[in-house]
Wavefront OBJ file of the C-alpha trace (Angstrom):
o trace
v -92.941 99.778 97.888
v -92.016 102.385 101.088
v -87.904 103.011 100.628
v -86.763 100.495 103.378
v -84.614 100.792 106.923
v -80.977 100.015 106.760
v -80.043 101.365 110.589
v -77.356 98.648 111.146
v -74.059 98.408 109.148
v -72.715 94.378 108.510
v -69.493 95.556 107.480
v -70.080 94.228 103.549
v -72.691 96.806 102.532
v -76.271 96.373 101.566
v -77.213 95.750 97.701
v -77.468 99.094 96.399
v -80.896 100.056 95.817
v -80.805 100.217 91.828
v -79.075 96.643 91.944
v -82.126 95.235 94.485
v -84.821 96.864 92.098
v -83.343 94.930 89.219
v -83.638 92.028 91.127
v -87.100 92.242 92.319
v -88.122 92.559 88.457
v -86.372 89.720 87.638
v -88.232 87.373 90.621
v -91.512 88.426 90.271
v -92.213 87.717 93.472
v -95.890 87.097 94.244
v -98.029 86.406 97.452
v -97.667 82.889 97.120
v -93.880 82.647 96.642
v -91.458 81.276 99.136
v -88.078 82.800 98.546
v -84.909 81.767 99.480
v -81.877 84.025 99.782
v -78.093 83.079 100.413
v -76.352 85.463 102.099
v -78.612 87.925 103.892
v -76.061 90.324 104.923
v -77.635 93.339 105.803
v -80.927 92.006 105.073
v -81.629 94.732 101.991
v -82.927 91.785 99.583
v -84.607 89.820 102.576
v -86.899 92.773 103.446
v -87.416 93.866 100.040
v -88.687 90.273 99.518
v -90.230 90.071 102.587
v -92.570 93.297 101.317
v -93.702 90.696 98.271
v -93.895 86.753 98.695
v -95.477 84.942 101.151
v -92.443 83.359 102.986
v -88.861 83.880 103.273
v -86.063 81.700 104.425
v -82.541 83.266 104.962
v -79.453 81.824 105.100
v -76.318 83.747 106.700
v -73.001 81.696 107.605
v -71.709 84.467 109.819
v -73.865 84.831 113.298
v -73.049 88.293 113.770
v -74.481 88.886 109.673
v -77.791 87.365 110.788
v -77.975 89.197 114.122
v -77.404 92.235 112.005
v -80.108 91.309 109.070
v -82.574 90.574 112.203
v -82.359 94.359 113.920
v -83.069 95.639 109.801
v -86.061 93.341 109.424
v -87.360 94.917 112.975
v -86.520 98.489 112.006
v -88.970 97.024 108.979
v -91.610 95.446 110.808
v -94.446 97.261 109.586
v -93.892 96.825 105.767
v -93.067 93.439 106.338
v -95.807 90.754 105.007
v -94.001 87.554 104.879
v -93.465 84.207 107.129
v -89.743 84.997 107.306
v -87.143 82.109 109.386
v -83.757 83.160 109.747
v -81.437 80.180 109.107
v -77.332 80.450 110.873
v -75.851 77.706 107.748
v -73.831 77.440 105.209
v -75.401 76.614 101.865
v -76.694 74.411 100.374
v -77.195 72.942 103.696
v -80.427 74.815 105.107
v -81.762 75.940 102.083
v -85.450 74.955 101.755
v -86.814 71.953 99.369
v -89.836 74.245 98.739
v -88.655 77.209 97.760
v -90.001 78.818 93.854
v -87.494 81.576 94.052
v -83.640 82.260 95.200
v -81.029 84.818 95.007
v -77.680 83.837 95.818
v -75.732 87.095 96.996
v -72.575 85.925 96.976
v -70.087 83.111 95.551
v -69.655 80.826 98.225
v -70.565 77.581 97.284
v -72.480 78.318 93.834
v -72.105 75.457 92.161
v -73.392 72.945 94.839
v -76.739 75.558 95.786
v -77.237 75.224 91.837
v -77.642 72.011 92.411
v -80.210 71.667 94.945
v -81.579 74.796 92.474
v -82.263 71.985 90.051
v -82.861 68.966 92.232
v -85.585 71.248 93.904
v -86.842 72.946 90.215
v -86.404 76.280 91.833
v -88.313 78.451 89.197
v -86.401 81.877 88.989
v -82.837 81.837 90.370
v -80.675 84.791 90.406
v -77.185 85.203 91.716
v -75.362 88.967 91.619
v -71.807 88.602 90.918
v -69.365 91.866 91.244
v -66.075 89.952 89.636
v -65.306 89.280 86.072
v -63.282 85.595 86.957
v -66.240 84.845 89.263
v -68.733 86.108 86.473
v -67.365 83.016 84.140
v -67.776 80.426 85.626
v -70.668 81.182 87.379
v -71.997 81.652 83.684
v -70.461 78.228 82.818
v -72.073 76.667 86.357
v -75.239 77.806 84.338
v -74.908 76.724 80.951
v -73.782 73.063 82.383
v -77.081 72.467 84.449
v -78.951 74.212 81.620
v -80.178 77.190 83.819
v -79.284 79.563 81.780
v -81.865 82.160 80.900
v -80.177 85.515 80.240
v -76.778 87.638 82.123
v -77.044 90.980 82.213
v -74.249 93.231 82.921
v -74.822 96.983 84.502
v -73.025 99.914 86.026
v -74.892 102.732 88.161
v -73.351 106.170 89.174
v -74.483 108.837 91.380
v -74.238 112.570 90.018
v -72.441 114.931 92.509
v -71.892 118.457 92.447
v -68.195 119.341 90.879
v -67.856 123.369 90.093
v -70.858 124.084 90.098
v -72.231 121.473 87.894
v -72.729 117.932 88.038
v -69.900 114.609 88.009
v -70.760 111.627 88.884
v -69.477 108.795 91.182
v -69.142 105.077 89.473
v -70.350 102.014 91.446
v -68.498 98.636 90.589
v -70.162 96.886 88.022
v -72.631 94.243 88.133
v -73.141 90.668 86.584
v -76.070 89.049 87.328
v -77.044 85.715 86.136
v -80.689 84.777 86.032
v -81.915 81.468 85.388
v -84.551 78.866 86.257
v -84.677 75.253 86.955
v -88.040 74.012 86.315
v -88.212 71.750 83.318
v -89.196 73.125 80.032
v -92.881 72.473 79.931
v -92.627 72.447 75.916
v -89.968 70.307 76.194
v -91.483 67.520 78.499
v -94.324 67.684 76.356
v -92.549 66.934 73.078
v -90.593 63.803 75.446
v -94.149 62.500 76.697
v -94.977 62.536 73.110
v -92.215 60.432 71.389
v -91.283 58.090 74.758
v -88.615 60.576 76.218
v -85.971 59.950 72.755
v -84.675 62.422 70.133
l 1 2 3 4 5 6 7 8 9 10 11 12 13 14 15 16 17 18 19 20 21 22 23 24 25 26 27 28 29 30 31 32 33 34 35 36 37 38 39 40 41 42 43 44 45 46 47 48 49 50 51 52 53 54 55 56 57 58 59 60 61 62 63 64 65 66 67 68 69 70 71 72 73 74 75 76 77 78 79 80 81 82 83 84 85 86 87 88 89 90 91 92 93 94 95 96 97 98 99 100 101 102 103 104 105 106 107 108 109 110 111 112 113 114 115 116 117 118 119 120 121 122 123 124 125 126 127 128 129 130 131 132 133 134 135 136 137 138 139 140 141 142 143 144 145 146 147 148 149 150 151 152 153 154 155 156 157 158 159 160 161 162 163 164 165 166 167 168 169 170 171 172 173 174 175 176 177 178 179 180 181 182 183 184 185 186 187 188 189 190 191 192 193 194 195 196 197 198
């Protein structure tokens, strides 16, 4: 994919690029997918996503957040493939009962989107956490709805000239929790075979 337009600032910084790739290879976001993203922000993961599934709802609480993450998507018109709707709400209320991905960008109201993650059987669900208390009990949020799939923890720096050679610049770190809520299909098989008891 074409390195993407970020002309307008939203005060809270994009995803860095190395974080969004990450993500991307965790969705596997295909033609056919509708995504769902909380928090759009600048609109880095929305156009990113946008370049891959099908359709794309965003959710932003803060109007002047989505007004920004709208100019980025039209500085990114041309890449862009995807049905995309805009949504000004406050999740879990406007998030889509359709939706077979979701990246939740922020903390705000985790626990109840992981819900409607697993009332809906969102299939790959991803949320980017940058604090260690947040980190836990996101993990635990996880673990209790059995969503779990794997956390991965990284750090990415950016070399700079020092002296003459090279130093480097440390982002913050990274947790990101990835998950799914679709049922087990082994697991529903083994139930429809002995009557849903173990």
């Amino acid at each position: 994919m074409p390195p993407i337009a970020l002309p307008h600032d939203a005060k809270a910084g994009p995803t860095k690029s190395e974080v969004r790739a990450v993500v991307h290879s965790k969705l596997e976001l295909e033609a056919d997918d509708h995504f769902a993203e909380v928090g759009s922000c600048t609109g880095a993961i929305t156009i990113e996503a946008a370049q891959r599934a099908g359709r794309v709802t965003a959710l932003e609480r803060k109007p002047e957040r989505l007004e920004t993450t709208e100019k980025n998507l039209a500085a990114n018109e041309g890449s862009i493939t995807a049905d995309i709707e805009l949504r000004n709400a406050e999740a879990p209320d406007g998030l889509p009962d359709d939706a077979d991905a979701l990246f939740l960008g922020g903390s705000r109201n985790f626990e109840a989107v992981l819900d409607h993650a697993v009332a809906t059987e969102i299939d790959r669900v991803i949320m980017n956490v940058s604090r260690l208390e947040v980190a836990g009990k996101a993990t635990e949020a996880f673990r209790e709805r059995d969503i779990l799939e794997e956390v991965v923890q990284f750090q990415v720096s950016h070399g700079y000239e020092l002296a003459g050679a090279t130093s480097f610049h440390s982002d913050n770190p990274v947790y990101m929790l990835v998950g799914s809520a679709t049922p087990d299909e082994a697991a529903a098989a083994d139930d429809s075979k002995t009557g849903g008891s173990r």
